[in-house]
N, C-alpha and C positions, 0 to 999 in steps of 0.2 A: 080321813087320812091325815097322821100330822104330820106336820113336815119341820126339821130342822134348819134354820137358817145360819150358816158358819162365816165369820169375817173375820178375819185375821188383821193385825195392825203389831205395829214395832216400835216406831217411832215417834214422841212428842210433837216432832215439827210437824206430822200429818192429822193430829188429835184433831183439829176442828172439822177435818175433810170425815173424818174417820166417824165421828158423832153425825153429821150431816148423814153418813149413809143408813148408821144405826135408826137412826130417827124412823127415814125412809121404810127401812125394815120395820119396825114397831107402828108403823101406822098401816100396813099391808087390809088387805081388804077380808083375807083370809083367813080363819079359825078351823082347828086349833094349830097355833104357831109357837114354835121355839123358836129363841135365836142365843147360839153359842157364841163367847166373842172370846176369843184368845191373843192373846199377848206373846209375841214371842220373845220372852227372854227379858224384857225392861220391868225392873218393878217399878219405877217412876211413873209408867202407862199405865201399869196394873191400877195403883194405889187408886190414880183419877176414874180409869172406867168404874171400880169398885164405887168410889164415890157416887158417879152419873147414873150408873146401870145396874150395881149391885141388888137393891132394893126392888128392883120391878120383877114380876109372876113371870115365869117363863124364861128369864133369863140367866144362862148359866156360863159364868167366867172359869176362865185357866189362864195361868200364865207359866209356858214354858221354864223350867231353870237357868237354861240358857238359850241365846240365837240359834236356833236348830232351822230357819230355814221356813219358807211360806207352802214349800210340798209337806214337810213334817207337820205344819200345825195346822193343816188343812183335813188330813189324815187324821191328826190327833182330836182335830173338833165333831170329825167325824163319828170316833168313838165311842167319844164321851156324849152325840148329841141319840133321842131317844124317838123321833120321828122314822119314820116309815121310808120319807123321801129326806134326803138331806142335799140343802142347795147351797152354792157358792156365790157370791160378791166381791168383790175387788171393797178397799176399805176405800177405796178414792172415787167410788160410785156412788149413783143416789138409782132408786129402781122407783117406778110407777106405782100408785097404787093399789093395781091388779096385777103385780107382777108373779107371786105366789100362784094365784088365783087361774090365772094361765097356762102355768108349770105343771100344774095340778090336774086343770083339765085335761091334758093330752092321758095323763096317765089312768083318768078316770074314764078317757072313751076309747084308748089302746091300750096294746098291751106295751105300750113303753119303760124298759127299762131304765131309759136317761129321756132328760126332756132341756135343752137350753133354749136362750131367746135371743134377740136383737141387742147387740152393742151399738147406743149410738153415740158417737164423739159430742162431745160437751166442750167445746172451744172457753177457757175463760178466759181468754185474748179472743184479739178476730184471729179466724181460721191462716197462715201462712198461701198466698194464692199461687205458692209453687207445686204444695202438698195434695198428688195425685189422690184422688178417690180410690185406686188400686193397691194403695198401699197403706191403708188405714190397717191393714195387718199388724204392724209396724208399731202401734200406738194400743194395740188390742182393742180393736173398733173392727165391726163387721167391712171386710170392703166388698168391691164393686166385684158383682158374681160371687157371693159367698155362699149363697142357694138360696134355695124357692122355700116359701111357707108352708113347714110340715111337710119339709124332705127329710129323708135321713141322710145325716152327716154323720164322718169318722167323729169327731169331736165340731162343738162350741169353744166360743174362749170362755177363759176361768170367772170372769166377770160376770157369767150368767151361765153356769150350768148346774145341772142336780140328775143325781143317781135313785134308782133305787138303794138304799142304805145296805143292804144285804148282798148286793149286786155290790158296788162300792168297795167293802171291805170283801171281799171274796175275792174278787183280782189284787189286792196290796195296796188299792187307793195308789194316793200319789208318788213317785221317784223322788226319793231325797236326792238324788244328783240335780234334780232339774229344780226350776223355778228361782225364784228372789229370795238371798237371802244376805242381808244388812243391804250391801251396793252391789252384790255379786246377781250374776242372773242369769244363768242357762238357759235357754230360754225353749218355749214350745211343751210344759210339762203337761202340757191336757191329755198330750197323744199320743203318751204311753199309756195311762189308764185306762182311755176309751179304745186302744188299739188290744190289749189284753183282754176288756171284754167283747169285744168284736171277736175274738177268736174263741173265746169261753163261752158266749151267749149269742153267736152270730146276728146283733143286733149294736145297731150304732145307735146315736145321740138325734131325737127329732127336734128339728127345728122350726119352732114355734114365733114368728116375726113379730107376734099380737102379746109377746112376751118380753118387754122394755126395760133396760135401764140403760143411765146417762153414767158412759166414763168421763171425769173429770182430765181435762187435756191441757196442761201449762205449761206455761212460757219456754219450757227448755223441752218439751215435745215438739215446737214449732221451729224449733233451730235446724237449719239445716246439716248443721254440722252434727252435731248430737244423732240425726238421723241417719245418717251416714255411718257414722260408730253402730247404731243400731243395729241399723242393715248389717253391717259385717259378721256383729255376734251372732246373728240370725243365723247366719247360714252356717259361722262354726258348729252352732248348737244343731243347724239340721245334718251334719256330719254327725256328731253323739248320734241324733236319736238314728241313723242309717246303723251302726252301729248298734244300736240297744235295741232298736225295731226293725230290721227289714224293709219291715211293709206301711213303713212311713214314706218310702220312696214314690210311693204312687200320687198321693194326692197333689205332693211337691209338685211333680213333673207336668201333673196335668194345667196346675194353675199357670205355669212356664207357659205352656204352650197356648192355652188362651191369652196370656198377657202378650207372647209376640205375635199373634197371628189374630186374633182378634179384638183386644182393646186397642194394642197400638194402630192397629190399622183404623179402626173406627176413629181415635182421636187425631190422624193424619186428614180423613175425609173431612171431619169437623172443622180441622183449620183450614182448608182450602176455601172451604163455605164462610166460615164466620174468625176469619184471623182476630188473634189475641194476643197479648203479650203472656198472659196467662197459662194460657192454651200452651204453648210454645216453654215455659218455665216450666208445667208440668210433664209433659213427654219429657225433656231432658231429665225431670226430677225419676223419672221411671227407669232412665237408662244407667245415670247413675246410682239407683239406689238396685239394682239389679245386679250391675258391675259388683258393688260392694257385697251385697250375697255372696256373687260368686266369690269372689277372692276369699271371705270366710271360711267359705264352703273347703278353700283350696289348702289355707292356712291348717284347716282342720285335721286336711289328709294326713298332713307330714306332721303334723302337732300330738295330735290324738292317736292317728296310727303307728308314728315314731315310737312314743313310748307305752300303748295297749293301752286299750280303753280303759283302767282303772286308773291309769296312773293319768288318763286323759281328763277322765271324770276330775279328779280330785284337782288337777290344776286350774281347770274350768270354774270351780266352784271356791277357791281358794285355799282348799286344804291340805 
């Protein structure tokens, strides 16, 4: 089975993060492997990866014309790659060296259409000791209950998932409304894709926990303030996709309802047993970064719905 491996990058100041993950990728344990690296939009980028990666077997570059955006050139790597299975990375990740290799497996002993793996947070500061384990969401890091090994989930994050190829392009691949694109970032663009094929293939994304990579997490992920701005787009952009999907409401509401009724309760028990100053910094960090959802969420109504979802899209995204 070959599988194509897609990483998308943009920007010079993230080159060395960006090569780190490539590396990562080309030492994979698994054969036979492509890896697509696309450019969106920067020839300055292009020239250098041409340099670095241009030269090696199996490697196949693009660089956008213009900034089109990290759903368009994820789609577009899609395309153009020529694997069976085509998987996604985050370009500010490093993956294990069986991380293919595991992706792979599920698909060779099910019938899995999509197969992702474990996000785990890669602190290159120490970890922030306000920043709940519940809300590694946040950072696109698996959080706390995000499911069991080789469960089926609606989606994975982007940082570790893979389609079938033919599956993939057959529902439209990714929303150009959604995802990064230069400093803009709709955010939540996985779960459109996988909620398209969930209704076309009645088959979600299995997750595979024995299937590893490290998202890179810096200094202005640990700010609280930055996370708070996060939080807020989150929940504008889960008003879009209420809008674009329906039936993206469900998994929302359900995580809601474990995070008040059963994490906060568990971490209430926990400080009465073992008080922290910690302890106590992160529950608040839960209640304010939940407030700021909401209030997104609310901005969104009157934002998005004021003026219909296209004209909501395009201001979301800056165009």
């Amino acid at each position: 089975m070959r599988v194509s491996v897609v990483i998308c990058t943009y920007a010079m100041e993230r080159y060395d993060v960006f090569s780190e993950c490539v590396e990562s990728v080309l030492a994979q344990t698994y054969e036979p492997l492509e890896v697509v690296l696309v450019v969106d939009g920067n020839e300055p980028v292009f020239e250098r990866v041409r340099e670095d990666f241009g030269d090696l077997d199996d490697v196949v570059l693009h660089c956008n014309e213009e900034n089109r955006g990290i759903s368009y050139s994820r789609t577009k790597g899609a395309e153009i790659a020529t694997g069976e299975v085509v998987a996604f990375i985050d370009d500010d990740a490093v993956a294990e060296p069986d991380w293919i290799e595991q992706l792979v497996r599920v698909y060779e002993e099910t019938d899995a259409i999509a197969v992702g793996g474990h996000v785990a947070p890669d602190w290159v500061t120490a970890k922030p000791d306000f920043f709940p384990e519940e809300f590694y969401w946040l950072v696109g890091c698996d959080e706390r209950g995000f499911g069991e090994h080789m469960e089926e989930l609606r989606n994975t994050y982007g940082s570790n998932i893979s389609f079938r190829r033919e599956v993939f392009l057959s529902v439209g691949g990714y929303d150009e409304n959604t995802g990064r694109q230069g400093d803009r970032h709709v955010q939540a663009h996985e779960a459109p894709v996988c909620i398209r094929m969930r209704n076309e293939y009645g088959k979600g994304v299995i997750y595979n926990t024995d299937a590893v990579v490290h998202h890179k997490l810096f200094d202005y992920r640990g700010e609280f303030r930055w996370l708070v701005f996060r939080s807020f787009w989150q929940g504008y952009s889960k008003r879009i996709m209420d809008l674009l999907l329906p039936e993206a409401k469900g998994d929302k509401n359900e995580y809601l309802k474990r995070l008040l009724f059963e994490f906060v309760p568990s971490r209430l028990t926990d400080l009465v047993r073992r008080p922290s100053l910690a302890g106590v910094k992160q529950l608040v960090a839960i209640f304010v970064f939940t407030a700021a959802v909401g209030f997104g969420y609310l901005y969104g109504l009157v934002d998005v719905d004021r003026s219909g979802l296209t004209a909501g899209r395009d201001s979301a995204t800056g165009n």
